[in-house]
N, C-alpha and C positions, 0 to 999 in steps of 0.2 A: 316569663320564660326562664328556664334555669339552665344552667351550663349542662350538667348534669341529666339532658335529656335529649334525647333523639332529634328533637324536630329543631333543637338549636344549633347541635353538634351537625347533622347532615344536611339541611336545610339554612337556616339562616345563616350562620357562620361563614361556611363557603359563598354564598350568595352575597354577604355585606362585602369580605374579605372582595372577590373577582370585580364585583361594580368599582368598589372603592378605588382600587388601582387603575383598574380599565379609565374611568373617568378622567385619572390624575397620569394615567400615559397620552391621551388625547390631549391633554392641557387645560381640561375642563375643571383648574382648579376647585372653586365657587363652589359647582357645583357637587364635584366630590364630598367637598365639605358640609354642603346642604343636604347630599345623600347620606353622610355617615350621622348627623344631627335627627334626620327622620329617620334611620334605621335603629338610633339608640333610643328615641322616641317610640318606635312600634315595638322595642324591645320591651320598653316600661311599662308601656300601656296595656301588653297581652293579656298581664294579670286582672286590670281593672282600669278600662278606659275611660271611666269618671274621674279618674282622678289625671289623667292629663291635664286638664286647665289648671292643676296648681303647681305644677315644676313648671310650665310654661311662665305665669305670673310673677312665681316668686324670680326667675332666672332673667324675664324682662323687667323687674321690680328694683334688682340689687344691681345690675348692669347699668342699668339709668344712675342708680343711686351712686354705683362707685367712681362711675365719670364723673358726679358732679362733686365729687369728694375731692377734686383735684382740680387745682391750683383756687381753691377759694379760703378764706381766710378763715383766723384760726377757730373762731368764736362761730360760725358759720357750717364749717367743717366737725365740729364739736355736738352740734344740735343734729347734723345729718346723721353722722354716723350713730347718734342716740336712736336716733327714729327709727334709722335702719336696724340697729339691732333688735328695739324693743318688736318691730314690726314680726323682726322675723321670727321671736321669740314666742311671739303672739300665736302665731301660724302653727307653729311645732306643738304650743302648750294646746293650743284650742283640740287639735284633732288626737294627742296623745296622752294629755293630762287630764282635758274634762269631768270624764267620770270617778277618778283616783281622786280631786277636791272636793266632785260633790257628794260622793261615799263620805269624804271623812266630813265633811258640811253636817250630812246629814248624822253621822254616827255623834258628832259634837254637841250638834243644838238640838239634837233628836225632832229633825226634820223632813219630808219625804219628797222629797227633789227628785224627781223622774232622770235616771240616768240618759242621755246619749245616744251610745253605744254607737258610736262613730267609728267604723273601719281604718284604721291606722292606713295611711299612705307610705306605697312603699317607698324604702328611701329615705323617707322624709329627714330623718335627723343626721344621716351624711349628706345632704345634698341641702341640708340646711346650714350645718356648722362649717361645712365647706365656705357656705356664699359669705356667713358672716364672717371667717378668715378674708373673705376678698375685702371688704369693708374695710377691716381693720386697715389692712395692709394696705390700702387707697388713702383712707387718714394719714397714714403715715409716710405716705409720697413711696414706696416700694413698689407701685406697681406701675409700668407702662400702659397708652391708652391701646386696646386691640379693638377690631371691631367687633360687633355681636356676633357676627355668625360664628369668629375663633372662641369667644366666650361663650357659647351654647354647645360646641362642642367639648369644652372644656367641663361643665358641666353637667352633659348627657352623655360622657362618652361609655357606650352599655358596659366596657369589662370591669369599670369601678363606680359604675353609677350607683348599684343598689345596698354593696357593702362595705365601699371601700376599698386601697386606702381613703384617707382623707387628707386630700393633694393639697397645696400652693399653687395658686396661679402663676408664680415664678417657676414651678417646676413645669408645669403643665403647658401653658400656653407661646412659650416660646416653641416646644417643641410642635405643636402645631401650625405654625404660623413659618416653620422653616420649612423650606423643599429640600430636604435631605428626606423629608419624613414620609415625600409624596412617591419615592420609586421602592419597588419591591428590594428587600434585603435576603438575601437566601438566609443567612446567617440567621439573623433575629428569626426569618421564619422558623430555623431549624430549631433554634434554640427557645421559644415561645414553644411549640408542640412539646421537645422534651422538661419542660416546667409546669405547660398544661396538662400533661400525664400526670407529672406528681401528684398536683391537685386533686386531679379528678380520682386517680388513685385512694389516697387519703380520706375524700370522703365518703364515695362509693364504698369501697373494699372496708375500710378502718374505721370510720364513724358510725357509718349507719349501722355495722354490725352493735359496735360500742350503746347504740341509741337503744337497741331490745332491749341491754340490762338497766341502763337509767333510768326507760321511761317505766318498767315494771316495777321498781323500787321507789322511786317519787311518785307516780302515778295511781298505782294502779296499788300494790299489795299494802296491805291496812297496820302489818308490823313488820319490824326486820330484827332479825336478830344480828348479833355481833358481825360474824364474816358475810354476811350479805346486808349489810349496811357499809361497811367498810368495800365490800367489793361494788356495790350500787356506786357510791362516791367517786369512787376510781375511774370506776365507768364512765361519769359523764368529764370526770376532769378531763380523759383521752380522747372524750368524743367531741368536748367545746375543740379543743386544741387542735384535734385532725380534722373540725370540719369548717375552723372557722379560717385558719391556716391554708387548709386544701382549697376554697374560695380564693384566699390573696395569691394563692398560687396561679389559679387559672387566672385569675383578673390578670396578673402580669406576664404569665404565656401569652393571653391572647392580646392585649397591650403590643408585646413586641413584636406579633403578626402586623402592626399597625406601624412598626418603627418609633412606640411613644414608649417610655419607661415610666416605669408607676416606682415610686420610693418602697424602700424595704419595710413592712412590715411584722415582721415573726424575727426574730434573733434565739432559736434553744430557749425558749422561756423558761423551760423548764429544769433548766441546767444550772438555773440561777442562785447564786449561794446569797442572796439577801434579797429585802424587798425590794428595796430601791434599783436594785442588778433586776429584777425580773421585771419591774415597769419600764428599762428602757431595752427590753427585750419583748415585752409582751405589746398588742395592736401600739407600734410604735408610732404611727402617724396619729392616735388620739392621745398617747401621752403626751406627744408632741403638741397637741390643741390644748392641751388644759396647763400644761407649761407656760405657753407663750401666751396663753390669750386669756387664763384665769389664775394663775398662781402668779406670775411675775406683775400682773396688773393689780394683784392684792395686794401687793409687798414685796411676793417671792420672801427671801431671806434678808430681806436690810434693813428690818423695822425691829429687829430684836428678838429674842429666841421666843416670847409667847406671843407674836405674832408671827413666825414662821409656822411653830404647831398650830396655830390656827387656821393659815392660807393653807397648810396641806389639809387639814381636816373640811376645810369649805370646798376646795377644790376637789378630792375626794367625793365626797356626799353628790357636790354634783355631778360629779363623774358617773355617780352611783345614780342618781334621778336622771340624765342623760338616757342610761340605758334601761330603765322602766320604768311605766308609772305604778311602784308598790312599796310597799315599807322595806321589803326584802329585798330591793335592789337599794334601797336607800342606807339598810341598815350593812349590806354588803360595802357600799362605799365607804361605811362608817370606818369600818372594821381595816380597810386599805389605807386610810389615812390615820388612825391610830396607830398600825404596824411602821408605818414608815414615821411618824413621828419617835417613835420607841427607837425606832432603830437609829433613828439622827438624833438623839438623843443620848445613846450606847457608844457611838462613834465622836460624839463630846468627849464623852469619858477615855478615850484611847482605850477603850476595850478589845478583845483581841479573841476568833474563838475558830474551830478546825474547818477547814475547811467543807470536812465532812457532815458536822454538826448542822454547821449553816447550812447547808445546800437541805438537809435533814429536816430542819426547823422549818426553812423556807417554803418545803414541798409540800408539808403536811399543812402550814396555813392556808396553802393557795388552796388545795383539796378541802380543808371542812370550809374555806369561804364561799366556795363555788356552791355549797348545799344550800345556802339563803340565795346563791346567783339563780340559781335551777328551781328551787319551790315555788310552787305555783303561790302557796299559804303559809302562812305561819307553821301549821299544823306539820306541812308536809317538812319540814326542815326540819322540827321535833321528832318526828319520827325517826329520819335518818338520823341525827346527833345522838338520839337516845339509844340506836340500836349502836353506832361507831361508840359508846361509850359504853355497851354491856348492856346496857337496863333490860334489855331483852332477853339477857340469855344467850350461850355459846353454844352452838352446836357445832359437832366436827364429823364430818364423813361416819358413816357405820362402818367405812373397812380399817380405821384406825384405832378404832375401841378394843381390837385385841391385844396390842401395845403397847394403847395409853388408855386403857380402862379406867387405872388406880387417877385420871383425873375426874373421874365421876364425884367421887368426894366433895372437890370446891366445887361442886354446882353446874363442871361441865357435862353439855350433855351428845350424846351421840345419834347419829341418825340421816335425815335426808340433807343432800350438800346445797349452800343457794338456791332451794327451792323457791322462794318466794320472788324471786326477781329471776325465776326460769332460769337459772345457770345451771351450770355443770362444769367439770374438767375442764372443757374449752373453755369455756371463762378466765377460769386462770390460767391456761397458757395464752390468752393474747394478752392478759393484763402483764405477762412476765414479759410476754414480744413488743409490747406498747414501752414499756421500760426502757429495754434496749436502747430501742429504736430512738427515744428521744435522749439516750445518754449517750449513746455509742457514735450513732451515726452521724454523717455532715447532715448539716440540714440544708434544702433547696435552694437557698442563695450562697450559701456556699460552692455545692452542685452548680451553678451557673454561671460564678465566679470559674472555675473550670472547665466548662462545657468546652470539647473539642466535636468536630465532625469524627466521629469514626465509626467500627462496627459493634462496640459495646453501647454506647448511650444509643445507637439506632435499635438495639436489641431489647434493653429498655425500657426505651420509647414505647415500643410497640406492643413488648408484654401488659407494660401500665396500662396502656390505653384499651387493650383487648380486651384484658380482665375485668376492667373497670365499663364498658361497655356494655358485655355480655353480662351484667349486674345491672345494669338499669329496669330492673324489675318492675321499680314501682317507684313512684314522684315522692322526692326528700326532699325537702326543702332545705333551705342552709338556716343554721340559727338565729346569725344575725340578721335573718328578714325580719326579726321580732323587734327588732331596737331602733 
């Protein structure tokens, strides 16, 4: 079911939202709680009810497992949490890696290993690095014992079940486990709608528009030339951002419908004048997971400067294999821990450089990096890099040739505008309103940080959500269902 759709906006939403309370005003704690566990369960399942049996197991698997991680000895504690992880590593790798080893199996030893073709469970790798965050944090005596039913909701709860963020049990399950969280809040409600507008705004309105010129530029047209390889880019760079963004948005509107607060996610990513500024701005709760639970367990920085480039380069790559199984998302993470290695590197040196520059430097990597994030293939990435770098050929509007003719000579040429990725005009005026917006404006936890009751955010509200309604034309799914 997606946020972004009719039968969850009027129909389920309201329906979990009135039970859920109603229950928890009678005093029917328990129960409340075993309604919201099976309603973010019916959530999960809409899409493919075969795959219920494995967030159930794994969620009954690492619960067991993290109780028994506590108060038992050290050597004992040590072996569990191996198992638990390798376990749960197993699970993620079998159903999302399978065919990406035996591809390369077989391209290696020139072998013909019948692929798979295993349906990716949704979820699966938030609601997997989630559980093995619980683990860790058990090992290390952080967590208090809850019962399962607060740990299944902690787990399944549907507005960050399927993208994130990706919570702490510290953060999470105390707030469930308090009766503050069990009476209705007008405030949070009001303020969760005007956050869940944003969202829903962003992707509806903002992304999916953005999604036409991407997907006809990586997809679908066979070459690009200059400006519509460069505008294709741009495209999906605004469209990852509004639609993966407009997702943590609703997650935590509809969160505070609930009185539970989800961690901030998005910080301006795109405002960031270096790398290491845009990774603690960009999916802040997975920088936050490869921080604490694979760069600092590598070494982090206190083994020496070529083992810090190392830990970000490992930590990177995986970062990069986390989110798919293909050489392009591997060779994407490459490229993220290389940047950031340079750049801590640069700042060894007391180097010093404009603020303008960086934010300049910075923009344009995140932009061609995302072109290996987005290709399906090798090929398809070649395409775009080779058209953002000319090899194609420049063509510029035919109503500009009677003023810049005399650049016919270098080789430029005149004629149809982004035809090949279906653009036009509108094209570049949202890529210029997409600009703005992310230079200009407050961004949404900002906005929330603010929220008052009055008649401007109720006005808002209400456009966001109209407009954005009356666009639900046709089922979009969000990005990150892919990872």
């Amino acid at each position: 079911m997606l946020f972004n759709s009719y039968e969850f906006i009027f129909v389920f939403l309201p329906v979990t939202f009135f039970i859920y309370f109603y229950l928890n005003k009678k005093k029917l704690t328990l129960a409340s709680k075993g309604f919201l566990v099976f309603a973010s369960l019916f959530f999960y399942s809409w899409w493919n009810i075969d795959y219920l049996v494995i967030i159930l197991v794994s969620m009954l698997f690492n619960y067991v497992l993290g109780n028994s991680l506590i108060g038992e000895d050290q050597q004992k504690k040590k072996f569990l949490l191996t198992f638990g992880i390798i376990s749960n590593l197993l699970l993620l790798g079998y159903f999302k890696y399978s065919d990406f080893l035996i591809e390369n199996f077989n391209l290696t030893f020139s072998t013909n290993i019948s692929l798979l073709h295993l349906a990716l469970p949704l979820a699966i790798s938030f609601f997997t690095f989630q559980q093995i965050a619980y683990l860790v944090d058990s090992y290390r005596n952080e967590t208090k014992e809850y019962d399962f039913l607060n740990y299944a909701v902690f787990v399944t709860f549907f507005p960050q079940l399927i993208a994130g963020p990706i919570v702490h049990h510290k953060e999470m399950m105390p707030q469930f486990a308090s009766h503050r969280t069990k009476k209705m809040n007008y405030y949070n409600i009001s303020l969760g709608i005007f956050i869940f507008s944003i969202g829903i705004f962003k992707k509806v309105v903002i992304a999916d528009n953005f999604s036409l010129w991407a997907t006809q530029g990586f997809d679908v047209a066979t070459t690009l030339t200059f400006l519509e390889a460069w505008f294709c880019s741009l495209a999906y760079t605004f469209q990852l951002y509004f639609d993966f963004s407009g997702y943590t948005d609703m997650a935590i509107g509809l969160s505070l419908l609930f009185n539970i607060k989800l961690p901030i996610n998005f910080n301006s990513p795109y405002k960031a004048l270096n790398i290491q500024d845009f990774w603690r701005r960009w999916h802040i709760t997975l920088s936050r997971f490869l921080r604490d639970y694979i760069y600092i367990p590598l070494g982090g920085n206190r083994k020496g400067s070529v083992r810090t480039y190392s830990n970000l380069m490992a930590t990177f790559i995986l970062g990069g294999i986390w989110h798919g199984a293909g050489w392009t998302f591997i060779f994407w993470g490459f490229l993220h821990g290389f940047a950031l290695a340079i750049h801590r590197f640069w700042m060894r040196l007391g180097f010093k450089m404009w603020r303008w520059l960086g934010w300049f430097i910075t923009f344009n990597f995140i932009n061609i990096s995302w072109v290996f994030f987005r290709a399906k293939e090798w090929d398809d990435a070649i395409k775009v890099l080779s058209g953002m770098l000319g090899f194609n050929g420049v063509v510029l509007p035919s109503a500009l040739e009677a003023k810049m003719g005399f650049l016919s000579q270098f080789g430029i040429e005149f004629g149809g505008f982004i035809g090949n990725i279906n653009g036009d005009y509108f094209t570049l005026i949202w890529l210029m309103l997409a600009f703005i917006m992310i230079l200009s404006f407050k961004n949404s936890m900002e906005k929330m940080e603010e929220f008052s009751l009055n008649l401007k955010n109720l006005l808002w509200t209400s456009t966001a959500l109209i407009i954005a309604i009356l666009s639900l034309n046709k089922a979009s799914e969000f990005l990150y269902f892919n990872f």
